[in-house]
Rosetta silent file (secondary structure, phi, psi, omega in degrees, C-alpha in Angstrom):
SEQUENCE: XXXXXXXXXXXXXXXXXXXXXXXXXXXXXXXXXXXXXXXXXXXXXXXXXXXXXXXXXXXXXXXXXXXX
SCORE:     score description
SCORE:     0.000 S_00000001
   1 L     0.000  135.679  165.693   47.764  -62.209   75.381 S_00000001
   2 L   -53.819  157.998 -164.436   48.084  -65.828   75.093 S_00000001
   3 H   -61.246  -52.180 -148.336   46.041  -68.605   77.067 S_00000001
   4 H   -89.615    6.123  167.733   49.402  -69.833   78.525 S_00000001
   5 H   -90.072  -60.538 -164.067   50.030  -66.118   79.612 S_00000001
   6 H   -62.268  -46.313 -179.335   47.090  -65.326   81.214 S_00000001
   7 L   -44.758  -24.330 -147.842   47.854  -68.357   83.675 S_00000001
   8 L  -126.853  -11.628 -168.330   50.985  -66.317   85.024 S_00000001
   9 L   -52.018  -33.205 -179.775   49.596  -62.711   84.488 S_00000001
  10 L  -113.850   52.412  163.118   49.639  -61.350   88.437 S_00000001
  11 L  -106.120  157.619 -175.438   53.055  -63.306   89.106 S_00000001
  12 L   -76.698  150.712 -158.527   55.898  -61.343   89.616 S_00000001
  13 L    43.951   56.145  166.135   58.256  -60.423   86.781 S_00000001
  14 L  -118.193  123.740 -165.814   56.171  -62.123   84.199 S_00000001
  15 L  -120.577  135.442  170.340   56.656  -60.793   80.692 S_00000001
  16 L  -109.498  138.344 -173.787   55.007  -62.344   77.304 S_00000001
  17 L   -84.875  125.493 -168.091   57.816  -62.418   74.942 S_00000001
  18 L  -105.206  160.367  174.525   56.807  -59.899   72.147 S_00000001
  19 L   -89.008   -0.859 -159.171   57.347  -60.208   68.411 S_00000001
  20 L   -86.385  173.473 -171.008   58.267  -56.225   68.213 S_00000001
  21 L   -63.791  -43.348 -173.208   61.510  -54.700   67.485 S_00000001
  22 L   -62.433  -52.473 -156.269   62.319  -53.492   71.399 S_00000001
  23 L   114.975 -170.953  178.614   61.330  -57.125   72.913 S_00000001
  24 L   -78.653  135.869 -172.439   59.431  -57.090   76.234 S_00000001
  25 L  -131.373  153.155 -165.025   59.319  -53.800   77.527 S_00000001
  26 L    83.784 -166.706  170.263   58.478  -53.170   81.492 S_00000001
  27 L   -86.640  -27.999 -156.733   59.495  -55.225   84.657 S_00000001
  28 L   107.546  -15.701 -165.486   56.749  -57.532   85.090 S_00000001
  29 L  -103.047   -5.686  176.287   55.402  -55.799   88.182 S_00000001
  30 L   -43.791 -110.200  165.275   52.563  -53.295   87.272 S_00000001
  31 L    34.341  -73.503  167.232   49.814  -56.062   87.701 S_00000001
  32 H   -66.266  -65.455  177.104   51.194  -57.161   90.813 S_00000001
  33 H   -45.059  -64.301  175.647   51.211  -54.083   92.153 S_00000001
  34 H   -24.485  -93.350 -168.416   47.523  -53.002   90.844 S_00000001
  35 H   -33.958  -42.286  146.324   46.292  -56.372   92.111 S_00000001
  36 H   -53.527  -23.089 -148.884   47.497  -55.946   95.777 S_00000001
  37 H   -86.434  -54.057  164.950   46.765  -52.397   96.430 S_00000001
  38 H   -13.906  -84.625  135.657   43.243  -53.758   95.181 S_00000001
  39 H   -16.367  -72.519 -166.577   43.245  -56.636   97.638 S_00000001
  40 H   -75.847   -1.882  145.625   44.219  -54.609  100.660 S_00000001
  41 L   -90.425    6.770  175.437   40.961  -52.845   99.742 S_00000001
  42 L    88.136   33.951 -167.377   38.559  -55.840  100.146 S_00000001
  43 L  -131.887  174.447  177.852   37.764  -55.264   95.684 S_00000001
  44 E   -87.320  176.111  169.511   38.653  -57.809   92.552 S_00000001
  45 E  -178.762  124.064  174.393   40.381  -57.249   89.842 S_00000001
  46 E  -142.081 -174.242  175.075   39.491  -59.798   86.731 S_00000001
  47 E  -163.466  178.038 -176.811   39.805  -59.657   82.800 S_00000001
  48 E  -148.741  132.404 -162.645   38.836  -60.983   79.971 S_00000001
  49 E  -141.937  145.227 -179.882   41.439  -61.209   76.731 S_00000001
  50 E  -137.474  129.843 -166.268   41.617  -62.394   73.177 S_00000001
  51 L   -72.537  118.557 -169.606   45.025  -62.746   71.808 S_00000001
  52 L   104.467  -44.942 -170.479   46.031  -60.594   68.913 S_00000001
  53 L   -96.482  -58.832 -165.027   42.189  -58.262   69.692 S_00000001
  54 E   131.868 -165.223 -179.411   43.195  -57.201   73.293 S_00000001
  55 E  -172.441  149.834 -160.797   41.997  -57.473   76.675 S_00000001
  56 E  -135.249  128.531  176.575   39.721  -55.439   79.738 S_00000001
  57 E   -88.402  169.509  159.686   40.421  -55.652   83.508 S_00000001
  58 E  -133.062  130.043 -157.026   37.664  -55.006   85.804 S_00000001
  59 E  -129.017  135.458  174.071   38.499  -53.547   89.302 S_00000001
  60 E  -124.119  107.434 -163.084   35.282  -54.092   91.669 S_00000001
  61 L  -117.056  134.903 -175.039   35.940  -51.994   94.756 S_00000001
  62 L  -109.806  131.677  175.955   33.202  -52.152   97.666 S_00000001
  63 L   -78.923  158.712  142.642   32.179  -48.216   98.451 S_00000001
  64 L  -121.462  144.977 -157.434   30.276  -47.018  101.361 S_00000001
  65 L   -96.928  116.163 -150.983   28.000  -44.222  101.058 S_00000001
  66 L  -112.702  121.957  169.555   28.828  -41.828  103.945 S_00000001
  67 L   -54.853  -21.098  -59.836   26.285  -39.276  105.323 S_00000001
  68 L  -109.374    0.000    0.000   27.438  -35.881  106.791 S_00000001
């Protein structure tokens, strides 16, 4: 994804305009969703991307280790 992409990536509806035959395919809202439900667990969610190569989130979630 492009640099000027990345800026906009967990806004709502936000689509990078594709070169492919379909066009931009989804709503814009995966992301957003992911990135809240994340949030309302106290974890992260970050990524790292190269435009053209591809690009890997990381979801950091904090566990507790429960006895019984």
């Amino acid at each position: 994804m492009s640099k000027e992409f990345q800026q906009i990536l967990f806004c709502e509806f936000s689509r990078e305009d594709e070169d492919s035959e379909k066009g931009p395919q989804g709503t814009g809202l995966g992301l957003v969703i992911v990135k809240r439900m994340v949030e309302k667990l106290d974890g992260e969610i970050t990524f790292e991307s190269q435009e053209y190569a591809g690009s890997r989130f990381h979801i950091r979630l904090p566990l507790r280790v429960v006895k019984s």
